[in-house]
MMTF fields as JSON, N, C-alpha, C and O atoms, coordinates in Angstrom:
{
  "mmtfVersion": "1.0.0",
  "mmtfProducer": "UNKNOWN",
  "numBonds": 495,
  "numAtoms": 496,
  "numGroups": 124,
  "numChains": 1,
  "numModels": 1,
  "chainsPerModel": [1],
  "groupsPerChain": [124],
  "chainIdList": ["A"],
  "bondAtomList": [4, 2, 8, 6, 12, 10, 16, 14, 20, 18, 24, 22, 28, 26, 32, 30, 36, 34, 40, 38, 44, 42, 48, 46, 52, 50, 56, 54, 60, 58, 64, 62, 68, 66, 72, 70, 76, 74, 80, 78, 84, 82, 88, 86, 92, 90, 96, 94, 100, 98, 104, 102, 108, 106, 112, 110, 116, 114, 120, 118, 124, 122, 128, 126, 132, 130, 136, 134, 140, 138, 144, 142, 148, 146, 152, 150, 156, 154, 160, 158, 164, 162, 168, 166, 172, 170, 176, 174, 180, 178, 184, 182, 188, 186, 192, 190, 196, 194, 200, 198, 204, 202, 208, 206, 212, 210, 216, 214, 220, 218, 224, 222, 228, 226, 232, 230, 236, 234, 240, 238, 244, 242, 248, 246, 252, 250, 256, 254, 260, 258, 264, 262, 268, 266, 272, 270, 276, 274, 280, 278, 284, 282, 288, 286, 292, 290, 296, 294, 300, 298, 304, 302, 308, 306, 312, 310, 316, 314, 320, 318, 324, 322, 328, 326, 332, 330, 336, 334, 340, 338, 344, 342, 348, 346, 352, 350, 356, 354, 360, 358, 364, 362, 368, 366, 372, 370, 376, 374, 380, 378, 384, 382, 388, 386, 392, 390, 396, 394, 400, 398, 404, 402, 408, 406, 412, 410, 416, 414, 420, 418, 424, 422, 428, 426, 432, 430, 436, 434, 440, 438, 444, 442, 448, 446, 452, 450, 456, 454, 460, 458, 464, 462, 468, 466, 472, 470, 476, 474, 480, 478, 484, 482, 488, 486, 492, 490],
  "bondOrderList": [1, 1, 1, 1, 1, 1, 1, 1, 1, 1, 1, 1, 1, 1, 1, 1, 1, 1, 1, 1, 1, 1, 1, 1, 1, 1, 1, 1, 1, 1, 1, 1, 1, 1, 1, 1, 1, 1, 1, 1, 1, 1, 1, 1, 1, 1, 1, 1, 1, 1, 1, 1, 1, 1, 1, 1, 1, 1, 1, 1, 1, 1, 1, 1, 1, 1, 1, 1, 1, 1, 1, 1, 1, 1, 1, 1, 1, 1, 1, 1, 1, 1, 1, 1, 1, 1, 1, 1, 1, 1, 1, 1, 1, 1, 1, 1, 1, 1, 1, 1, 1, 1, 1, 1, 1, 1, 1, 1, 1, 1, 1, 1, 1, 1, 1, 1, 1, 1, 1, 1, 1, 1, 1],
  "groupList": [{"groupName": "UNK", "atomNameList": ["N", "CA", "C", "O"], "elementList": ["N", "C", "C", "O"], "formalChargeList": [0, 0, 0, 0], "bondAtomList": [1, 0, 2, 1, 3, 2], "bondOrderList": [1, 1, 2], "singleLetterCode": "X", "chemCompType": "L-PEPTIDE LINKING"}],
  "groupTypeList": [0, 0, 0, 0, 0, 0, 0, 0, 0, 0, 0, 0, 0, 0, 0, 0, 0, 0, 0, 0, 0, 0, 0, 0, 0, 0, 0, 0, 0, 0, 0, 0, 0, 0, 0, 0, 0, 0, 0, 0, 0, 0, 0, 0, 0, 0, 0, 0, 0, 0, 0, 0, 0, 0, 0, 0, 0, 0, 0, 0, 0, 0, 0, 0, 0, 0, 0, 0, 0, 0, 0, 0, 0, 0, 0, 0, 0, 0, 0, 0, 0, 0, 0, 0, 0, 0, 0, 0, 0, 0, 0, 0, 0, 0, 0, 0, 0, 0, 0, 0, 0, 0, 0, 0, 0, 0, 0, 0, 0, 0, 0, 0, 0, 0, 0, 0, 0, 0, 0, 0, 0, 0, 0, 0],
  "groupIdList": [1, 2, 3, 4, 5, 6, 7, 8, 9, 10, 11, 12, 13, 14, 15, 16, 17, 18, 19, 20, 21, 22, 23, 24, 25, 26, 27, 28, 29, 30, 31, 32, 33, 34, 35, 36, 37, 38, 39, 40, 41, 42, 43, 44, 45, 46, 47, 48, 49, 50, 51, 52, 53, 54, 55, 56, 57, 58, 59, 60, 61, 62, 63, 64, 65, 66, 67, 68, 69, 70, 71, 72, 73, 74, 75, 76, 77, 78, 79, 80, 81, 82, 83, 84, 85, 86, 87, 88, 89, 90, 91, 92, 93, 94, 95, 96, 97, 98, 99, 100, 101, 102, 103, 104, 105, 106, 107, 108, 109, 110, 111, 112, 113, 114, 115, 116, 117, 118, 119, 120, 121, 122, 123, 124],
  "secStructList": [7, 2, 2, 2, 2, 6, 2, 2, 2, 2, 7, 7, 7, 1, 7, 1, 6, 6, 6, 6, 6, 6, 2, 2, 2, 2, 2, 2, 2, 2, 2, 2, 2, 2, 2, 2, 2, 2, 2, 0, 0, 0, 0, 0, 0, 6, 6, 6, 7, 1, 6, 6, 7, 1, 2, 2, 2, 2, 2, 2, 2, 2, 2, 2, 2, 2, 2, 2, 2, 2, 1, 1, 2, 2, 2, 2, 2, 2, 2, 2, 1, 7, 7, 1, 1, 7, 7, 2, 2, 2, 2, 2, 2, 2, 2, 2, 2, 2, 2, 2, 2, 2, 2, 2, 2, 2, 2, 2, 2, 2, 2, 6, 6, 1, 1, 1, 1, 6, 6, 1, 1, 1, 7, 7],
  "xCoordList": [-15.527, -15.068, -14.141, -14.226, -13.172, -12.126, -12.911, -12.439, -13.755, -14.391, -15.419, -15.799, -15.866, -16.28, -15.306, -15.404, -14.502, -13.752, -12.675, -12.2, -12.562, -11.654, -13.053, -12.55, -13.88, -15.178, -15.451, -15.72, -15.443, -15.839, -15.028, -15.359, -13.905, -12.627, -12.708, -12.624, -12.9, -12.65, -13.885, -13.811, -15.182, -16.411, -16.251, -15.198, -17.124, -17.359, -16.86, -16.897, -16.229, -15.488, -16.324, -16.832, -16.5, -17.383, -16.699, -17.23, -15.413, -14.818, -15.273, -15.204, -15.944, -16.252, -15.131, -15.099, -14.321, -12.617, -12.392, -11.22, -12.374, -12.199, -12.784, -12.145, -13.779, -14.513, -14.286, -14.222, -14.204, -14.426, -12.807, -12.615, -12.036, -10.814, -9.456, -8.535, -9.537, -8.675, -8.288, -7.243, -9.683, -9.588, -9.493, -9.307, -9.557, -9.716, -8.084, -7.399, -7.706, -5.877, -4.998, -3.86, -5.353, -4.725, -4.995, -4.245, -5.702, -6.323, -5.448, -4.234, -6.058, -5.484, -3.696, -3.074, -3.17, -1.842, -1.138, -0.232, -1.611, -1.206, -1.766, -1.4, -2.849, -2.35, -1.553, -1.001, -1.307, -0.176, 0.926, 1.615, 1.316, 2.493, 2.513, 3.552, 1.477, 1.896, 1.838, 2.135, 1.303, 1.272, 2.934, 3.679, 3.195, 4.613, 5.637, 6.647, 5.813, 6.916, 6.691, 7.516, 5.396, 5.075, 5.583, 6.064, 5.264, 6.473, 7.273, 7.872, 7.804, 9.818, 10.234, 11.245, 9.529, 9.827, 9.899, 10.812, 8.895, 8.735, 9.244, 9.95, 8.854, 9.41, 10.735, 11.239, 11.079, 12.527, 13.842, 15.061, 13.197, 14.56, 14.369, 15.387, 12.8, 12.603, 13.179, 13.405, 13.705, 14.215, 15.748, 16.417, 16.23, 17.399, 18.746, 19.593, 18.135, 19.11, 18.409, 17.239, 19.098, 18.282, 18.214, 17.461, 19.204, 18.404, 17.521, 17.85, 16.668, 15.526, 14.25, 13.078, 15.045, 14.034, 13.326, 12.29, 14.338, 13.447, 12.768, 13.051, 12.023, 11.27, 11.592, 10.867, 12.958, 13.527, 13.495, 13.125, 14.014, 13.74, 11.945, 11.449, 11.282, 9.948, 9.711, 9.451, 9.824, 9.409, 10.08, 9.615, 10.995, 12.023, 10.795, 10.079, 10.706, 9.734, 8.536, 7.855, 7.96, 6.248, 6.399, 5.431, 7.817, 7.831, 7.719, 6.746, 8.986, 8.373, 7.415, 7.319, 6.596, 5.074, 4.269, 3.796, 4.246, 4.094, 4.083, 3.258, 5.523, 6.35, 5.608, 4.979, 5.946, 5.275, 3.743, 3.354, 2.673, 1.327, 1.248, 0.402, 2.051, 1.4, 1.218, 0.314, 3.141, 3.643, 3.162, 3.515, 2.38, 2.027, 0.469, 0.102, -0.131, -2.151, -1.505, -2.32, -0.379, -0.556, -0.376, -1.077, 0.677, 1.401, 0.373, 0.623, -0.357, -1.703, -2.795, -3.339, -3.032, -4.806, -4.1, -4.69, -2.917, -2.361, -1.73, -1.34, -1.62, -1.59, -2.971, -3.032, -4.05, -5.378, -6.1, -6.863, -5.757, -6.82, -5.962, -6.502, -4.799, -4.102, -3.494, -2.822, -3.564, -3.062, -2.102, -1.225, -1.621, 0.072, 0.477, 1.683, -0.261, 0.363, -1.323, -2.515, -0.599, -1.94, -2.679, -2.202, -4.032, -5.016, -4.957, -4.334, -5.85, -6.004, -6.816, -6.592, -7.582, -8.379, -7.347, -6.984, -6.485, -5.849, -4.58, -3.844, -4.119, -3.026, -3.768, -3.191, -5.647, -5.985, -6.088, -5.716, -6.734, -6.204, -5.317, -5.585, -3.591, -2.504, -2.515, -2.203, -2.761, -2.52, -3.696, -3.71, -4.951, -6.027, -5.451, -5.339, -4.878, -4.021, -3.07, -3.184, -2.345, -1.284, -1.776, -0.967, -3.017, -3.564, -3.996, -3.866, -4.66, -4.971, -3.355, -3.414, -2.303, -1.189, -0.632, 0.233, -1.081, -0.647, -1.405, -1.091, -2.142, -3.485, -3.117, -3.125, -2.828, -2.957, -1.52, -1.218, -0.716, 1.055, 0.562, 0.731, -0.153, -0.168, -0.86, -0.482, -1.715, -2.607, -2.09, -2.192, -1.167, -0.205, 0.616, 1.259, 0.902, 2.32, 1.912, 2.65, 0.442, -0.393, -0.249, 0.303, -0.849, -0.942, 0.551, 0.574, 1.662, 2.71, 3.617, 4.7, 3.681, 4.643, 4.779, 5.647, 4.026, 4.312, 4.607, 4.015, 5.487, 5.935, 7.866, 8.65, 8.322, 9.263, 9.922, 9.208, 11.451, 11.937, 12.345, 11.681, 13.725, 12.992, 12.448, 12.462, 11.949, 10.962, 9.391, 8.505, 9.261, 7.803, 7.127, 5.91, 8.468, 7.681, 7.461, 6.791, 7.76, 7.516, 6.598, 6.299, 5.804, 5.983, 5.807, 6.354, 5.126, 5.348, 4.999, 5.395],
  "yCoordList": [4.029, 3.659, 2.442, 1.559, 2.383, 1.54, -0.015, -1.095, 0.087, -0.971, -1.785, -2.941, -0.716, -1.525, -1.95, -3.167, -1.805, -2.092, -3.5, -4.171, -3.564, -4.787, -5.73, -6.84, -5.793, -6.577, -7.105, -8.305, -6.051, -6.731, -8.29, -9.299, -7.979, -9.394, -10.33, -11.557, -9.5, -10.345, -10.988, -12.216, -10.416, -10.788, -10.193, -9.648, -10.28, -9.402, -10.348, -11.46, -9.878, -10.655, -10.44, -9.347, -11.527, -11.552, -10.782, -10.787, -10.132, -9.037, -8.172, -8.095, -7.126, -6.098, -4.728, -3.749, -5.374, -4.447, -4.546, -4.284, -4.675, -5.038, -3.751, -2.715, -3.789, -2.496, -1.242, -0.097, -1.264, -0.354, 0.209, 1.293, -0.173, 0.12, -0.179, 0.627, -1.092, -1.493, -0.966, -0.758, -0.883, -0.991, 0.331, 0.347, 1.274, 2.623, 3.083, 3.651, 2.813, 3.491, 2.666, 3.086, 1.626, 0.593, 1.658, 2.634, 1.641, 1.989, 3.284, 3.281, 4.268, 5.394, 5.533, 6.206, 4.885, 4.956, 4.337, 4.942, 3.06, 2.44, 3.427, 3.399, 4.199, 5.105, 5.976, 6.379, 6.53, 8.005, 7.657, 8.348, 6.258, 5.391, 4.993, 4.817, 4.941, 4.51, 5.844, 5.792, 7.253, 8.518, 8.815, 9.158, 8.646, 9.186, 8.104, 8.804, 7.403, 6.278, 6.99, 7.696, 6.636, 7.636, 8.666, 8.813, 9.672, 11.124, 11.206, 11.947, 10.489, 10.378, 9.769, 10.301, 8.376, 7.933, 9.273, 9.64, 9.625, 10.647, 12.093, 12.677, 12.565, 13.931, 14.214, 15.315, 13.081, 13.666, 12.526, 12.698, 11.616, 10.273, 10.647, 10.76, 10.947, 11.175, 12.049, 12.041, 13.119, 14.408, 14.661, 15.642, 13.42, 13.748, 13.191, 13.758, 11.558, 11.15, 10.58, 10.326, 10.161, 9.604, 7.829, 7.196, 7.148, 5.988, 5.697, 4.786, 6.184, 5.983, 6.201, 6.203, 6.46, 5.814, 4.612, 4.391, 3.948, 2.359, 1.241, 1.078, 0.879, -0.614, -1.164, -1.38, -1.372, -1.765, -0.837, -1.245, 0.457, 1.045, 1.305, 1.358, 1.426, 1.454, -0.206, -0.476, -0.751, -2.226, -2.411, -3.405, -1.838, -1.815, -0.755, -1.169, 0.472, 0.622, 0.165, 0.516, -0.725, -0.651, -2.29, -2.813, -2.956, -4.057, -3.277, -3.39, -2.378, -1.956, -1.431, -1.391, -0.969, -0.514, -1.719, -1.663, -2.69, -4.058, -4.837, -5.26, -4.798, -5.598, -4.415, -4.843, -3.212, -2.756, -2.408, -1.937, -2.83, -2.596, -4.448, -4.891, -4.996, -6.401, -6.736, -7.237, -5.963, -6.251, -5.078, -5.125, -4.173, -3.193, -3.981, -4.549, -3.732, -4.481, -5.941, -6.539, -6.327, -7.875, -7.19, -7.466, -6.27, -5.763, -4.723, -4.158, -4.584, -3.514, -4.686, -4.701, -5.329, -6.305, -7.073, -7.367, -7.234, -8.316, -7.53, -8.068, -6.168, -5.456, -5.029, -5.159, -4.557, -3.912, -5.251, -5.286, -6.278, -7.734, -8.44, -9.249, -8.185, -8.532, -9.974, -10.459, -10.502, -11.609, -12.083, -11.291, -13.347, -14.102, -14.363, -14.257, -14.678, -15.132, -14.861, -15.118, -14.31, -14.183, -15.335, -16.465, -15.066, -16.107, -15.744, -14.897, -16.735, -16.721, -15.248, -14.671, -15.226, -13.178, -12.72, -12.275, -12.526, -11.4, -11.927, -10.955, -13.0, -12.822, -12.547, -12.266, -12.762, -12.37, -10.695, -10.007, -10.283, -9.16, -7.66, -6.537, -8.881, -8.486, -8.475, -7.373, -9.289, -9.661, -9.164, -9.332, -8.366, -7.451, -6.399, -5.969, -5.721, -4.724, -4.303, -3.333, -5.181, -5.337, -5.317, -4.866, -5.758, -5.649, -4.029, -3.301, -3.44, -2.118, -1.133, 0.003, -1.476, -0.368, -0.945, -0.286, -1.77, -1.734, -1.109, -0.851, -0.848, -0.524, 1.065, 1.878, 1.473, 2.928, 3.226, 4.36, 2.219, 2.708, 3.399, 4.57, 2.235, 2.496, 3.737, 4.263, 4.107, 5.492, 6.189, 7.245, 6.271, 7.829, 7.537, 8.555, 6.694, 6.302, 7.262, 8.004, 6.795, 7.195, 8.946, 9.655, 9.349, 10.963, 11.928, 12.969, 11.261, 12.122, 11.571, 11.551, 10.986, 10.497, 11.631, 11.425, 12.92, 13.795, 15.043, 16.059, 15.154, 15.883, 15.071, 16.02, 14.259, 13.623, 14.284, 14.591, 14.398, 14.363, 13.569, 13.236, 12.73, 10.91, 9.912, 8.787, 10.332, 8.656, 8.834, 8.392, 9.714, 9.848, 9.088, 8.932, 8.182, 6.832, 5.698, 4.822, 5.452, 4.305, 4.565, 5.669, 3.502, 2.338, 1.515, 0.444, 2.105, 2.126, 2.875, 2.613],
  "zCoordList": [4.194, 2.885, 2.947, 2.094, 4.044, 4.19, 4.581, 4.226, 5.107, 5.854, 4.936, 5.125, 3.657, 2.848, 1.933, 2.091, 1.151, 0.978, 0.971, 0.055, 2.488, 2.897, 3.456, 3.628, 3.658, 3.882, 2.739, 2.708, 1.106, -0.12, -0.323, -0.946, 0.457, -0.127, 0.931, 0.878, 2.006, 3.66, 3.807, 3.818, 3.942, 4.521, 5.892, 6.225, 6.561, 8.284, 8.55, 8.025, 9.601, 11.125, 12.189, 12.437, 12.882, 14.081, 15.464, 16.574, 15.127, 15.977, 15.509, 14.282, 16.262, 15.561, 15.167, 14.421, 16.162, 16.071, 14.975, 15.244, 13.958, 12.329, 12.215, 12.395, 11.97, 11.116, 12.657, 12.211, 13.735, 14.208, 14.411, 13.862, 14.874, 15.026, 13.729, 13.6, 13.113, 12.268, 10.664, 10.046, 10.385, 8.811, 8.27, 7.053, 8.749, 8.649, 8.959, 8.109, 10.014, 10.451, 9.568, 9.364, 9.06, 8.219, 7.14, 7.18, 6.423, 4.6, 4.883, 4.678, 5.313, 5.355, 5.38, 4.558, 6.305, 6.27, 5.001, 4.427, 4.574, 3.354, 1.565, 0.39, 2.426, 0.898, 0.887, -0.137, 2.344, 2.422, 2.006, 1.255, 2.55, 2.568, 0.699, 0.063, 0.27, -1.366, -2.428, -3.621, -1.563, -2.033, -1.895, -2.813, -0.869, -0.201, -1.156, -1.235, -1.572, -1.95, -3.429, -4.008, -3.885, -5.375, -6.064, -7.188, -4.693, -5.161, -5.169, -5.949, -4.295, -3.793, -5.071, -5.529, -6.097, -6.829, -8.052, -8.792, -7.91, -9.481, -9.284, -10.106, -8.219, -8.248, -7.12, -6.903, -6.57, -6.129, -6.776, -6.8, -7.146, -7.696, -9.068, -9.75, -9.813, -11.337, -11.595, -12.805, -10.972, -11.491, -11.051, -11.374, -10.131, -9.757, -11.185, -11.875, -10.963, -12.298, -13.083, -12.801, -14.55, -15.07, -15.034, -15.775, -13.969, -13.821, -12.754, -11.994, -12.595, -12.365, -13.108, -12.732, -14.747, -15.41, -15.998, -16.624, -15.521, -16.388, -14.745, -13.558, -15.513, -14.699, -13.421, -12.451, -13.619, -12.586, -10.952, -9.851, -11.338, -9.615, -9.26, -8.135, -10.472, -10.348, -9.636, -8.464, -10.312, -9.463, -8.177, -7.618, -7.491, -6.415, -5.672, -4.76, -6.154, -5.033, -4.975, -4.011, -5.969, -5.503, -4.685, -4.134, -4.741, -3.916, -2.492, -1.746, -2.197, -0.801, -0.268, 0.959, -1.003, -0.897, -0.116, 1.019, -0.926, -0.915, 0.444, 1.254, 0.247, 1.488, 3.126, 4.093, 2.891, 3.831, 4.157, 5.225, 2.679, 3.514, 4.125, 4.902, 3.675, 4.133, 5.753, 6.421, 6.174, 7.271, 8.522, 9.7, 7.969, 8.748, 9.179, 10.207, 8.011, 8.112, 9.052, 9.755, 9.021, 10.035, 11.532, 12.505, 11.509, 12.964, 13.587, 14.651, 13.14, 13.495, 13.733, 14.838, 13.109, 13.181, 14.634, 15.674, 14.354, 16.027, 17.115, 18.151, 16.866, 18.101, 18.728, 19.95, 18.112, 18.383, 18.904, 19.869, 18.156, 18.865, 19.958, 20.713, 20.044, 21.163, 20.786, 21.698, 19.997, 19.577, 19.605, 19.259, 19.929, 19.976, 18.655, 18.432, 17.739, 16.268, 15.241, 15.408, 14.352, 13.139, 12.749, 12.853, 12.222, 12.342, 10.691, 10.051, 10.348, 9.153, 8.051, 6.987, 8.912, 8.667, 8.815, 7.726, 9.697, 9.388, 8.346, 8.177, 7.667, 6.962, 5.459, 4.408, 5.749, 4.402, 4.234, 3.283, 5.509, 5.631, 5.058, 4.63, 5.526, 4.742, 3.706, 3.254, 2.906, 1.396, 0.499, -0.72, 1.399, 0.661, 0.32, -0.828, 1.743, 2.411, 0.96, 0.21, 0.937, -0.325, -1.851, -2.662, -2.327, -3.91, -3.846, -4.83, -2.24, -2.79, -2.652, -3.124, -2.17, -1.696, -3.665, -4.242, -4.133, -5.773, -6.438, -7.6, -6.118, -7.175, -6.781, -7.704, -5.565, -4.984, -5.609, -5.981, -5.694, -5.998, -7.452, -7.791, -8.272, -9.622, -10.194, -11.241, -9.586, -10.039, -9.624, -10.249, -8.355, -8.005, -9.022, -9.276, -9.7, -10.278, -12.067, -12.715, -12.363, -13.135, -13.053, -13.894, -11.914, -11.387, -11.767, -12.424, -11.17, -10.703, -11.485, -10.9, -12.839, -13.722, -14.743, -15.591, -14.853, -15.541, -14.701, -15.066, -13.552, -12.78, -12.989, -13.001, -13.073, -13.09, -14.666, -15.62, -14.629, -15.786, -16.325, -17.306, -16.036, -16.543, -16.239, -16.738, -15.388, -15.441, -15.607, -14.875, -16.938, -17.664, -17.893, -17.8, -18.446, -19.378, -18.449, -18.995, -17.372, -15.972, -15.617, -15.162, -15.736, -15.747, -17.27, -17.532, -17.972, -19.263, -20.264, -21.399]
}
């Protein structure tokens, strides 16, 4: 699933370590990682006070969501290929990496915003 996926944006890489090793421990961790930031947001910060209801800590976490699928999909594609510095695939990679850990923030965000006591209405 993961491999089609980041291929739809990437295109095949003539490493085959891409689809066989990479794209799969990447995807998977970056949704647990945007499942896990999700709940903590709604059902343990949503229910603790009530500022964490407006925009602002919502946008505070889905930046680190962010900030961390980018920097993980780079530190994984250049540890598994063995690489000295990222190539251009892999910083697109990152930044695929990163539109789905938003897209995944936003539908948990979607899912688990009616488990929260104030922050129902976040993201809007």
């Amino acid at each position: 699933m993961f491999i089609t996926l980041y291929e739809l944006w990437l295109g095949q890489n003539n490493d085959p370590i891409y689809a066989d090793e990479i794209f799969t421990p990447v995807g998977v961790i970056t949704l647990m990682v945007s499942l896990i930031l999700a709940a903590v947001f709604y059902v343990i910060l949503g229910r603790w006070k009530s500022v964490f209801s407006g925009r602002g800590p919502w946008v505070i976490t889905l930046v680190a969501a962010l900030i961390f699928a980018f920097a993980y999909a780079l530190w994984y594609a250049m540890d598994r290929t063995g690489a000295d510095e990222s190539d251009s695939y892999m910083t697109g990679f990152g930044a695929i990496n990163t539109l789905y850990a938003a897209i995944y923030f936003f539908v948990f965000s979607i899912a688990l915003k009616r488990f929260s006591i104030f922050a129902k209405h976040t993201p809007f």
